[in-house]
N, C-alpha and C positions, 0 to 999 in steps of 0.2 A: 306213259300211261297214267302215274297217279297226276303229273298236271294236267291232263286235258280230263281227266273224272274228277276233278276240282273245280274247270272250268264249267262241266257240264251240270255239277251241284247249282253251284254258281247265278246259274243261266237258269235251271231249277226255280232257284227264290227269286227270281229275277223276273219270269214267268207269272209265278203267283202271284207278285207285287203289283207288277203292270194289271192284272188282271183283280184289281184289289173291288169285294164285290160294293155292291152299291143297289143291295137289296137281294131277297132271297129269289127274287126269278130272272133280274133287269141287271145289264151295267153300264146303261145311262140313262140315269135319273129325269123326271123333270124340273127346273128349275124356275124361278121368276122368270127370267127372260127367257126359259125355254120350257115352256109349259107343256110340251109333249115326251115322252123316253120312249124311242127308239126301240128299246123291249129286246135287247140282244141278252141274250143269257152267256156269262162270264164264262164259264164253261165251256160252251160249245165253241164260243170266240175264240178263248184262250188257243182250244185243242186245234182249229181249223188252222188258226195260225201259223200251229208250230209243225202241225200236220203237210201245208204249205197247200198252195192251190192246185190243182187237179182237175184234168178234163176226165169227162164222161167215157166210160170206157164203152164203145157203142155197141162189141157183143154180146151187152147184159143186158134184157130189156122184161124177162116177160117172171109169171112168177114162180116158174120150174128154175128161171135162170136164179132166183132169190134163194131157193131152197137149195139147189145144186152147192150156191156158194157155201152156206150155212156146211151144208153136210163135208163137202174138204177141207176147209178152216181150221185151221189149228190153234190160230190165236185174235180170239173175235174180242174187239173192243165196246161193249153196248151203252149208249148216250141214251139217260131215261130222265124224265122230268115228270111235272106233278099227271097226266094225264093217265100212269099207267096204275093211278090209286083211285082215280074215281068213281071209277064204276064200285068200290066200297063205301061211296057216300063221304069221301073227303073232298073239299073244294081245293081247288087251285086257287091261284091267285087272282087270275086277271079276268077270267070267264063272266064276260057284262051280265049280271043279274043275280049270276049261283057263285063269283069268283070271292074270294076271302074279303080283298078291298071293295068289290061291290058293296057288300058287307058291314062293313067301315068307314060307310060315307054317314053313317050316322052320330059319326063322334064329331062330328064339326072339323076336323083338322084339313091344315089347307092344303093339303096330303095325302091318305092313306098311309103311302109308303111309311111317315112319320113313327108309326109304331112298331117298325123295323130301323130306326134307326139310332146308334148307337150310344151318341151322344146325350140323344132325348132318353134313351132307357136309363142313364148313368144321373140324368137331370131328377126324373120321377119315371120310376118302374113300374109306377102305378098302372101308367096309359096301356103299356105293353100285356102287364099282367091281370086287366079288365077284360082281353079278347085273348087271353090265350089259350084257355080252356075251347074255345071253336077250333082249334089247330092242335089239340091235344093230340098224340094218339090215342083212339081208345079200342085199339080192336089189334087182338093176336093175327088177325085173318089175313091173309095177302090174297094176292088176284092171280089171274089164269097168266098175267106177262108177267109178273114175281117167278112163278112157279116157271116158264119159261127158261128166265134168265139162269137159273136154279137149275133147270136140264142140262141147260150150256156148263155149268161147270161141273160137273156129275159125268160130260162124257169129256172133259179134259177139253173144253175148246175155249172157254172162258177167260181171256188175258185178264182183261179189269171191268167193272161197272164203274163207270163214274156216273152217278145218279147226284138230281139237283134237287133233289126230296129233300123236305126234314123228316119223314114221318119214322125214319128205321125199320119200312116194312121188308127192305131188301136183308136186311139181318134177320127178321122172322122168316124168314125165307128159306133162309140156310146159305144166304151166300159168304163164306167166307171173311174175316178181317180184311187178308193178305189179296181179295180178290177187288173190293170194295172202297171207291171213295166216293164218299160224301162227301160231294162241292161243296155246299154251302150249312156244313154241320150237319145236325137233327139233336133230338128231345135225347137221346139214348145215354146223354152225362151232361153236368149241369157245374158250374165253376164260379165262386165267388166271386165278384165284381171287386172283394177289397183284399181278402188275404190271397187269394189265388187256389183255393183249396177246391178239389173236386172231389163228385159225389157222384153216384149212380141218377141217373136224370128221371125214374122210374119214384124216387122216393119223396121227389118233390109235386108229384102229380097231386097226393089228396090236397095240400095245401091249395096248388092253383086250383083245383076241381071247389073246393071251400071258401074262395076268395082271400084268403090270407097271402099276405107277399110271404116267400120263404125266406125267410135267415140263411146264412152260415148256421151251421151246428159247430162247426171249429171256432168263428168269432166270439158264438154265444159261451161258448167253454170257456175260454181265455178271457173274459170278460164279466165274467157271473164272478161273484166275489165267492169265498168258501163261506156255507151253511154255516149261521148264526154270526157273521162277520157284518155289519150293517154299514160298515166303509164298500167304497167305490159307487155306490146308488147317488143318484143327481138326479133332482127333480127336472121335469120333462119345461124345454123351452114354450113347446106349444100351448101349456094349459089344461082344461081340462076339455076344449074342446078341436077336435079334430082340424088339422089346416086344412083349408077349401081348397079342390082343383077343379076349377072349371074352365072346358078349353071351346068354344064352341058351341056355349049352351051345355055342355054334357056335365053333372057333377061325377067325380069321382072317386066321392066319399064313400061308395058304397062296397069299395074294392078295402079291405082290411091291413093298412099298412102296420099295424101294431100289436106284435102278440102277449098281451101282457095282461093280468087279469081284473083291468080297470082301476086301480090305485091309483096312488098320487105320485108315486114314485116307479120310474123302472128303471133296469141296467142301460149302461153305455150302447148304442146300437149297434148292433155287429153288420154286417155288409152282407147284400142281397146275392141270392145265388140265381144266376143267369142260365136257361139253357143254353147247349152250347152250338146251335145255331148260328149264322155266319150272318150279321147284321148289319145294315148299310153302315159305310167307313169303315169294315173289319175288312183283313184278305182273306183269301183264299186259305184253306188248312196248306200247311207246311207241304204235307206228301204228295197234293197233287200237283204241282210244278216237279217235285222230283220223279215221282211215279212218271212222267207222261217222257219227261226227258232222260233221265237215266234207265227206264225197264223198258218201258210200250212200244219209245217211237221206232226201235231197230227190228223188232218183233212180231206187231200188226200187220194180220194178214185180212179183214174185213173190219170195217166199222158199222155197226147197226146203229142208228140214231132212231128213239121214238119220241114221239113228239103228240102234240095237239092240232097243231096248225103246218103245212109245210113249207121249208125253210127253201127260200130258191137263191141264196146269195151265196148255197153250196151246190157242187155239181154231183148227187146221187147218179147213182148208176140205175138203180130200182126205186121206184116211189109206191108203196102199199098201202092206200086211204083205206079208214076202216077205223072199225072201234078195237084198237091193237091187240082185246084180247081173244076177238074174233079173229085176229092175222094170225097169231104168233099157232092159234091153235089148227088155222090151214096151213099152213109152212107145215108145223108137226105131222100132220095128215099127210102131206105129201114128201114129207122126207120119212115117212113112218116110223118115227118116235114115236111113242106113247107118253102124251101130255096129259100127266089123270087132276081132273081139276072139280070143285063140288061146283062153281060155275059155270062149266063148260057143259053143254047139254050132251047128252046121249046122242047120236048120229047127226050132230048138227053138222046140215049142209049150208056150204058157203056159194051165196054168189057172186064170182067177182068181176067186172067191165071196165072194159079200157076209159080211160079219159078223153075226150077228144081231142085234137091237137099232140099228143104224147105217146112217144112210142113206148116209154117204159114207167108208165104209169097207169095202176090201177087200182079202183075204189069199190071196198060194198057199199050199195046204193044206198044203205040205210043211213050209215055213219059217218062221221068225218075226223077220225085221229090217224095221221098218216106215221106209216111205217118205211123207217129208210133202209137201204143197205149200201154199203159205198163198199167196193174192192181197193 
């Protein structure tokens, strides 16, 4: 027993590694020679993987059959990504116009992804920390499939959320540490790129909100010399005036990489503290290779996947097009939970119509974020 829960550790970080991400929504990049990514999200990759292929089970079609499941479930696995925070006015990534990198075609880089990347952060923090304030969280408020996901473990059915968010809204939510992984980090703790020392990720916000890179506050301690001591100060390499970054036309002087109150002298520089988001070339956090092989995979009894777009290189049993938080809040209507949401309107009726071609697919006509459920 303890060799083969060694093996399965094992196989655990073995999981996260393979699946090492390569951005916070993508895990194949584009490159010179291959100028397009694929857009597979690490996460869902990982899990379908290890989860193994799987036909359509063909007694599940309709969306009483989606509710039924939901309500016998004992231990439901929910797949959320950036769509189930938009309708709060946060962007995704990829959405052509309103997506974050849309966004970011303005820095000249011959990239987007670039300011997710980890290398280049460690190079100048600058680029990263000039757009990070558009991806801040700034809002306690979650959504009507927050609050969902948040029913599911309130009535005990909840295995795990593995969410591919940064924003920590599924923690304002109330879901649990023990119930929650955060594929690919978020803003919620922030860790120094040089001592390794973390912080509450909450405390670094006014600085990015003010354009200042943060310090270490541990660096800056160990490194300030004691009051009226005037050893350890080193006049500054650069001068008196600022090094230029321009990448594409863009300057990026205007991002404050210096906190110091204009003198001619400042301390040794302490190292930048980094959210602790999952950045291209980082892996996967530790616990989701373990979480998925040592707790999940003997225990799942439904997987819910939401999404934006739907995913046909997995076999759902049910497919629920819709703006999710118009689904999540018919499933509740019809399993008769009581989903109380300040979004969710008073007696809103849904309408919802088959797909053509598809027996277990259905869309409200207005929107298009599809809702999955696999047995």
């Amino acid at each position: 027993m303890k060799n083969s829960r060694s093996a399965t550790r094992a196989h655990g970080a073995s999981l996260a590694k393979q699946a090492t991400r390569s951005g916070p929504v993508s895990a194949t990049r584009g490159t010179a020679n291959s100028p397009k990514a694929m857009g597979l999200r690490p996460a869902l990759l990982a899990i379908a993987r290890e989860l193994s292929k799987r036909a359509k089970l063909t007694r599940f079609n309709t969306v009483d059959d989606a509710a039924n499941l939901i309500s016998r479930s004992k231990n439901i696995i929910c797949l959320t990504g950036a769509g189930i925070s938009t309708s709060l006015g946060i962007p995704d990534f990829r959405s052509k116009g309103t997506g974050l990198y849309s966004k970011l075609e303005h820095l000249g880089l011959s990239d987007p992804q670039e300011v997710f990347d980890i290398d280049q952060f460690k190079a100048d923090p600058t680029v990263f920390y000039s757009v990070a304030k558009d991806i801040l969280p700034s809002t306690d408020r979650f959504t009507p499939t927050h609050a969902f996901i948040a029913l599911l473990q309130e009535k005990g059915k909840l295995l795990t959320n593995y969410s591919q968010n940064i924003d920590n809204l599924e923690a304002k939510a109330g879901i649990h540490p023990s119930k929650l992984v955060q594929c690919h980090g978020s803003f919620a703790t922030a860790t120094c790129i040089e001592c390794g020392y973390k912080a509450d990720g909450e405390s670094i916000f006014p600085e990015i909100r003010d354009g200042i890179l943060p310090r270490c506050p541990q660096c800056t301690k160990n490194l300030r010399p004691p009051a009226g001591n005037g050893k350890g100060k080193r006049k500054r390499s650069r001068g008196a005036e600022a090094k230029k970054r321009k990448r594409g036309g863009r300057d990026f002087d205007d991002f404050d990489d210096d906190d110091d109150d204009g003198s001619e002298f400042d301390i040794p520089e302490a190292g930048v503290m980094k959210p602790d988001i999952t950045f291209f070339g980082e892996a996967l956090p530790d616990d989701f290779g373990q979480r998925l092989t040592e707790h999940d995979r003997d225990l799942v009894d439904l997987v819910i996947y939401i999404s934006r777009t739907p995913v046909d290189h997995l076999n759902f049993d049910i497919d629920l097009l819709g703006d999710c938080d118009v689904v999540v809040a018919e499933l509740c209507r019809r399993m008769g939970w009581n989903l109380e949401h300040e979004m969710i309107p008073r007696g809103q009726a849904v309408d919802v119509g088959s797909v053509d071609g598809f027996v277990s697919r259905w869309v409200d006509q207005h929107v298009n974020i599809p809702y999955h459920a696999t047995r």
